[in-house]
C-alpha positions as semicolon CSV with decimal commas, in nm:
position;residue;x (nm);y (nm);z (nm)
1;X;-0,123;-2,257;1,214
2;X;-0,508;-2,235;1,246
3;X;-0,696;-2,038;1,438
4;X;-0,857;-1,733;1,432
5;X;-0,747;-1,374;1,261
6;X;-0,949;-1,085;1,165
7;X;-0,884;-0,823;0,854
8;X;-1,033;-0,482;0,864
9;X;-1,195;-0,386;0,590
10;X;-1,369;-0,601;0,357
11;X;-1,229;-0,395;0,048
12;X;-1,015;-0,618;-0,227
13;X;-0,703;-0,581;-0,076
14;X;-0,871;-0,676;0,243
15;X;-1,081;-0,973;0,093
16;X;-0,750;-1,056;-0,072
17;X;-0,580;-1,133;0,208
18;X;-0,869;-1,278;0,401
19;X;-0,875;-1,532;0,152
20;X;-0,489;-1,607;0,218
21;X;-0,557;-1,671;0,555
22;X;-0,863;-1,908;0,505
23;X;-0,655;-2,120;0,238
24;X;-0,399;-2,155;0,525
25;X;-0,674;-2,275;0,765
26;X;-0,709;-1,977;0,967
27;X;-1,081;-1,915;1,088
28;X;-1,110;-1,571;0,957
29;X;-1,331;-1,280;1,065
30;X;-1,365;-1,005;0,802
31;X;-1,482;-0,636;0,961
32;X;-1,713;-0,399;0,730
33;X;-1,931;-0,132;0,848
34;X;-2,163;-0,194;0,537
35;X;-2,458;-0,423;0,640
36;X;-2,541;-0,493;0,318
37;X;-2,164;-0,617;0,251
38;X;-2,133;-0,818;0,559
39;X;-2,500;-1,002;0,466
40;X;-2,322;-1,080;0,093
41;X;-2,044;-1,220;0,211
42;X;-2,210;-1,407;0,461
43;X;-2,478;-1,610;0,218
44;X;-2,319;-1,584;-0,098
45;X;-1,920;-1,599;0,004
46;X;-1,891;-1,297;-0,273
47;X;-1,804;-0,967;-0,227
48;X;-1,937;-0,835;-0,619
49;X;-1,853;-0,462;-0,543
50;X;-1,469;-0,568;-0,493
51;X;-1,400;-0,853;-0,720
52;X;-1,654;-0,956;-0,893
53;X;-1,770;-1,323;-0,898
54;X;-1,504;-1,505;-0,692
55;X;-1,635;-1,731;-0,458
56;X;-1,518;-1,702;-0,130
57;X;-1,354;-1,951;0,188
58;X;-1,684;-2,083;0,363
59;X;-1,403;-2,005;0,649
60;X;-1,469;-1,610;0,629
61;X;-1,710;-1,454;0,826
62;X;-1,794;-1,061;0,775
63;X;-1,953;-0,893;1,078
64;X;-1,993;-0,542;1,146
65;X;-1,885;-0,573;1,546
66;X;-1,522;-0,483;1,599
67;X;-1,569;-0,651;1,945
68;X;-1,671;-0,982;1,787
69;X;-1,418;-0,974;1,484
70;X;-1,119;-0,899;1,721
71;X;-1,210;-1,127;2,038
72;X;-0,945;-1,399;2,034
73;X;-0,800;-1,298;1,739
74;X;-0,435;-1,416;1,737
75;X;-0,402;-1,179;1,422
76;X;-0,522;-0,868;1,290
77;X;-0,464;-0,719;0,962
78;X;-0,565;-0,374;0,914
79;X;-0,646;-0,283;0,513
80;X;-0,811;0,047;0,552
81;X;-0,747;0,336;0,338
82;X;-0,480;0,585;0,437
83;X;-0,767;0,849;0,543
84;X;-0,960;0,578;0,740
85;X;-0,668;0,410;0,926
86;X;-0,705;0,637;1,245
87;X;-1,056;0,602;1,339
88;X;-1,037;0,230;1,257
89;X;-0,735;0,233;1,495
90;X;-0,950;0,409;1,751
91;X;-1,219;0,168;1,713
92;X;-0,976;-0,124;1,771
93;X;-0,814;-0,041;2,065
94;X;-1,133;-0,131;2,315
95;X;-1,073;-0,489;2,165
96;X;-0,658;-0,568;2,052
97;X;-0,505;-0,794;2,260
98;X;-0,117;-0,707;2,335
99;X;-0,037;-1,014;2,244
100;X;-0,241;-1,037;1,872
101;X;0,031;-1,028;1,581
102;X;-0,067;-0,653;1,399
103;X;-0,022;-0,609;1,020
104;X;-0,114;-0,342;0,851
105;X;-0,098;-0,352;0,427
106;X;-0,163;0,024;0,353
107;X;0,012;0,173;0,162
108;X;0,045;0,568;0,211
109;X;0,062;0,864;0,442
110;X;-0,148;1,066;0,650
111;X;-0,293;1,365;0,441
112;X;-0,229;1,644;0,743
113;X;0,041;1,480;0,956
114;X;0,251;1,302;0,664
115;X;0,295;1,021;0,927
116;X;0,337;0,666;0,819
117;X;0,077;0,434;0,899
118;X;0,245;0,236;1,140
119;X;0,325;0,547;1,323
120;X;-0,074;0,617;1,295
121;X;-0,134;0,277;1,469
122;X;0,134;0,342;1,738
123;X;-0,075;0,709;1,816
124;X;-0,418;0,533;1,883
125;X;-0,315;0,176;2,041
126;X;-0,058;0,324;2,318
127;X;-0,087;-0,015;2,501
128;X;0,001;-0,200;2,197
129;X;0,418;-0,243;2,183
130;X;0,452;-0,045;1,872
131;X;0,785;-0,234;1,778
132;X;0,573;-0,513;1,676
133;X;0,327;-0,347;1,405
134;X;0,409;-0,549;1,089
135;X;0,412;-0,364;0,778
136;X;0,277;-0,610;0,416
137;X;0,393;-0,503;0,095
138;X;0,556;-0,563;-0,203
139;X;0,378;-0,691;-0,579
140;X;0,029;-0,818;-0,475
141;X;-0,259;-0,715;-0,702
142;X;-0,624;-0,833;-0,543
143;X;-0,729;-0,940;-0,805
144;X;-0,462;-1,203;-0,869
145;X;-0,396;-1,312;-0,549
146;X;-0,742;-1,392;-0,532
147;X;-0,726;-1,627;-0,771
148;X;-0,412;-1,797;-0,642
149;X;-0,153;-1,674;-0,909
150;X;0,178;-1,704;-0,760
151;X;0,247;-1,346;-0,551
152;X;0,578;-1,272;-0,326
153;X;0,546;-1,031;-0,062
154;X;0,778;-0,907;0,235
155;X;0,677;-0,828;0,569
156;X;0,871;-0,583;0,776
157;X;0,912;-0,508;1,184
158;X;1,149;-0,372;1,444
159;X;1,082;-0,707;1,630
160;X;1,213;-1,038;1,424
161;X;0,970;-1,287;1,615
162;X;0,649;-1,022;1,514
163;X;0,776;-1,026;1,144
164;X;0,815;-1,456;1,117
165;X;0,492;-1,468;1,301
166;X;0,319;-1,268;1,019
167;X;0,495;-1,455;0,775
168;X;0,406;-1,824;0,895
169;X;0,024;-1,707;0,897
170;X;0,007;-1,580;0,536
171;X;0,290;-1,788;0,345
172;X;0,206;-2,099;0,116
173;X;0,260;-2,247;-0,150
174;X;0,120;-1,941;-0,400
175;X;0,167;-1,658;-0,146
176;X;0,543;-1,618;-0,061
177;X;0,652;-1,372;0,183
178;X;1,050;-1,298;0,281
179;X;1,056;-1,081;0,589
180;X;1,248;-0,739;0,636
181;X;1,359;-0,555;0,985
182;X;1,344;-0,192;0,747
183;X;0,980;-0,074;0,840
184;X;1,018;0,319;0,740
185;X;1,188;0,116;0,370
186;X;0,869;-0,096;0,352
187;X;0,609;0,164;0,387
188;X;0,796;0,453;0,236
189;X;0,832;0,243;-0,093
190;X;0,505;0,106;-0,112
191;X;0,338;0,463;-0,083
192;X;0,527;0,671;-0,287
193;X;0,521;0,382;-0,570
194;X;0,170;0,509;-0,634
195;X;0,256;0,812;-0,735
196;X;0,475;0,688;-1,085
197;X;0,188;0,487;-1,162
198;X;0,024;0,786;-1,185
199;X;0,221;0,911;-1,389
200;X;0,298;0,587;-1,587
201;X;-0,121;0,591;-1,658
202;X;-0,015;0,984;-1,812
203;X;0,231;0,889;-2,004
204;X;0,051;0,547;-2,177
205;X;-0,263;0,818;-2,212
206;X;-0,038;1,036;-2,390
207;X;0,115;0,794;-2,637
208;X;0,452;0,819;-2,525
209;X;0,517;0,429;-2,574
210;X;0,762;0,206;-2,356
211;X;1,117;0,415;-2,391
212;X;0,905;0,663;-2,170
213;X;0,781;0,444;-1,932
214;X;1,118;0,260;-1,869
215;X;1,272;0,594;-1,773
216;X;0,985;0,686;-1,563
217;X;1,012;0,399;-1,337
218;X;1,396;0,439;-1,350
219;X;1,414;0,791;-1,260
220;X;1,068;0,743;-0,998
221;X;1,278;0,492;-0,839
222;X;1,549;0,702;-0,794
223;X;1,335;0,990;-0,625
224;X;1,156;0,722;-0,402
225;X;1,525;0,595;-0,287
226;X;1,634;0,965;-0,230
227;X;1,323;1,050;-0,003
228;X;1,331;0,698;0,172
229;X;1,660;0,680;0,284
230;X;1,594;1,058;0,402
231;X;1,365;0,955;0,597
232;X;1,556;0,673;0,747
233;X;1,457;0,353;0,527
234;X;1,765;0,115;0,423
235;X;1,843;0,160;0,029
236;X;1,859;-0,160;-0,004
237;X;1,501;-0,194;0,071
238;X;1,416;0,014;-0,247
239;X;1,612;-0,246;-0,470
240;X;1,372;-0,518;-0,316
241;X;1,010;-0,614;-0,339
242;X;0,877;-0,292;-0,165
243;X;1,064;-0,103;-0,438
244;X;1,090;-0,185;-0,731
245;X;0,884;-0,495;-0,751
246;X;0,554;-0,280;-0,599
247;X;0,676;-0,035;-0,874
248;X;0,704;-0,225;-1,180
249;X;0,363;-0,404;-1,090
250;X;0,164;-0,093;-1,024
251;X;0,276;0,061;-1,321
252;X;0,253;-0,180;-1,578
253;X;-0,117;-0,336;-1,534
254;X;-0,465;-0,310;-1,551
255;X;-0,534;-0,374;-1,218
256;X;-0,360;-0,036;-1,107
257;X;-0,619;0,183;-0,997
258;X;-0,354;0,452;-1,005
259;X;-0,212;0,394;-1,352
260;X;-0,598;0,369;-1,477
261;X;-0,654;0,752;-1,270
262;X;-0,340;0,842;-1,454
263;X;-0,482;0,724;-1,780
264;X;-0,809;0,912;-1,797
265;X;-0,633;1,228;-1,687
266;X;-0,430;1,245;-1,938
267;X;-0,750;1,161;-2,195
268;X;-0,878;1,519;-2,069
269;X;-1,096;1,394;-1,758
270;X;-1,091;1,613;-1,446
271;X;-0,915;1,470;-1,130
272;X;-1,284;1,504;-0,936
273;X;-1,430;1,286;-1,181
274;X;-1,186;1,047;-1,224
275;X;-1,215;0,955;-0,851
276;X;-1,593;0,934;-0,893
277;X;-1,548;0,723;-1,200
278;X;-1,321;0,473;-1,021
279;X;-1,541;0,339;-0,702
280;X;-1,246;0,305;-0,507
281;X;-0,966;0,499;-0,289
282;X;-0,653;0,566;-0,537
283;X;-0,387;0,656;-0,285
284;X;-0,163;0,792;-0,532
285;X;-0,369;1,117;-0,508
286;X;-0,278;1,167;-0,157
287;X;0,054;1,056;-0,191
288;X;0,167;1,294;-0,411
289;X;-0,006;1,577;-0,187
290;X;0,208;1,374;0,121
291;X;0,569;1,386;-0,130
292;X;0,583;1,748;-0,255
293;X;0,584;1,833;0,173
294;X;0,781;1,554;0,263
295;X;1,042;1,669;-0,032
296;X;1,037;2,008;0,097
297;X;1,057;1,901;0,481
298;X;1,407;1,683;0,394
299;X;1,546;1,881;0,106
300;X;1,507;1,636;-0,129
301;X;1,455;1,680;-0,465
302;X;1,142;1,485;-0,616
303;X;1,079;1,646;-1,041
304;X;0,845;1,371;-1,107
305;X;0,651;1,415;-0,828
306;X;0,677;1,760;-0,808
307;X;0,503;1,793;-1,192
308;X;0,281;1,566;-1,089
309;X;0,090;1,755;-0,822
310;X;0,136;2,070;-1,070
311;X;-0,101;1,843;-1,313
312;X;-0,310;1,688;-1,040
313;X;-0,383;2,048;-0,848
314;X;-0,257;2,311;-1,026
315;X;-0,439;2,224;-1,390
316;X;-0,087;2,209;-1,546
317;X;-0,158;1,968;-1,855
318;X;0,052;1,649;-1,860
319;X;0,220;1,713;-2,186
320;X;0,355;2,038;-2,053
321;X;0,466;1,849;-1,782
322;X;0,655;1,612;-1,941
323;X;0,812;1,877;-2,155
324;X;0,962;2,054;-1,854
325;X;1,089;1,738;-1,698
326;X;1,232;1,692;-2,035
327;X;1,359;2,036;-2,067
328;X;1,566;2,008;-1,689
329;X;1,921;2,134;-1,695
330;X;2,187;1,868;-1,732
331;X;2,310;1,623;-1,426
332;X;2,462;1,358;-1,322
333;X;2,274;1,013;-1,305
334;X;2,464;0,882;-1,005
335;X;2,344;1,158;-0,764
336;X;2,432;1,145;-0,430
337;X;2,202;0,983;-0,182
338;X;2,165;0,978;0,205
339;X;2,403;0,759;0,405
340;X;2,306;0,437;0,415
341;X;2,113;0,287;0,713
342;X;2,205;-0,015;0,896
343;X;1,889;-0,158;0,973
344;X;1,901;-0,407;1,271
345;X;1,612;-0,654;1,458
346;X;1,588;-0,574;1,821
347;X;1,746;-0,830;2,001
């Protein structure tokens, strides 16, 4: 299906999938507000600040002009960071055909409105039929897709045809990607998976070995499932690749950004300069910020996440923290969750 699509921003996410697109034969127009950036990946085809020494598609083209990277475009995928995503919405909407397939891939909330980021979208691009924003997610480190490793993804929307659209552009024969109609699921999952990598990087900094972790990403799971389906998302979304497979990924590697923040906290590092130290947005941050409101807004009850902003903004240490989750009173594993939701495409 070639073409051209654009992807705002040239980060490694963004380059990532950029890179997807070109091996599919898309022409593909990669947005940056960095000069220096665009020139890079223009004569070298590298982007060194993101990752490293790969050599890039001759079919990508940076440019710093939202006009010219989103003119024709039958595709746009929007990689910005959660804190970014409305201005680069606002800057979009001059230029975004109603007819262009949008994707977004971010995964997190809106620090002062707690909205999700297709939500964000729908605010600045009121022309734009928000039942076709396309959420990406699921297990999909830059730094391997890159390099072609295999990667499955899912790729959610209200409207079916939106979803397969997004899916013929980006699937092949290392780059799988199942489609889902659960959008609040999809993003839900894939932010609030940052935040047990967090604390997956505290509890590997700590020493606490692999019984620890397991029951981590058991009992994260669990609170990510209770908020999501609060918040409307189908369970059975949490069970999938926008669950647990973004989980297990982000909290078991060295690509996490998150699990590495978590890491050097729990060596003794302030948060400030642990976010200077890594170069690059970790979401996780924010997120948990975004879940101790969101927990209090639905009644839901969130321990992980609620000792983790204690440690990341109240200077609670970590091992204090896991000695009170340790130290809860007795309950019942099988808690009760919110009544399913049957999740439908329009049409």
């Amino acid at each position: 299906m070639p073409g051209k699509v654009s992807v705002l921003v040239a980060g490694s996410w963004g380059t990532a999938i950029a890179s997807v697109l070109a091996e599919n034969d898309s022409d593909v127009w990669l947005w940056s507000r960095n000069e220096r950036q665009v020139a890079e990946i223009n004569a070298e085809h590298r982007n060194h600040r993101f990752l490293d020494d790969v050599e890039l598609s001759p079919r990508i083209r940076a440019t710093t002009s939202m006009e010219e990277a989103l003119r024709g475009a039958k595709g746009v995928f929007v990689v910005a960071p959660s804190s970014a995503m409305r201005e680069v919405a606002k800057q979009m909407r001059p230029y975004l055909s109603k007819e262009t397939i949008l994707v977004h891939a971010t995964k997190g909330f809106e620090a002062d409105t707690l909205k999700r980021m297709s939500t964000v979208l729908a605010d600045e691009l009121p022309e734009y039929d928000a039942s076709r924003i396309v959420v990406l997610s699921g297990p999909s480190h830059a730094e391997e897709v890159i390099k072609q490793c295999p990667t499955t993804v899912v790729v959610a929307s209200e409207h079916a045809e939106a979803a397969e659209e997004a899916q013929d552009l980006l699937i092949n024969s290392s780059f799988r990607v199942y489609t889902n109609p659960d959008v609040v699921g999809v993003e839900v999952g894939g932010a609030l998976k940052n935040i047990i990598a967090l604390g997956a990087g505290l509890t590997d900094g700590l020493g606490y070995g692999d019984n620890a972790k397991a029951a981590l990403l058991t009992r994260g799971l669990a609170e990510i499932s209770r908020l999501g389906t609060a918040m409307g998302g189908n369970p059975l979304t949490f069970a999938g690749l926008a669950g647990i497979g973004d989980l297990v990924v982000t909290c078991t590697s060295k690509h996490s950004r998150n699990w590495r923040a978590g890491y050097l906290i729990a060596q003794g590092h302030p948060l400030d300069d642990v976010l200077k130290q890594m170069g690059m947005v970790v979401e996780g941050v924010k997120t948990t910020q975004a879940a101790y409101k969101l927990s209090r807004q639905y009644d839901v009850t969130m321990p992980i996440a609620d000792e983790l902003y204690e440690v990341l903004f109240n200077g609670k240490t970590a091992a204090a923290a896991v000695e009170d989750l340790m130290g809860r009173g007795r309950t019942h594993e099988l808690e009760e969750v919110a009544k399913p939701v049957q999740t439908k495409w329009f049409g």
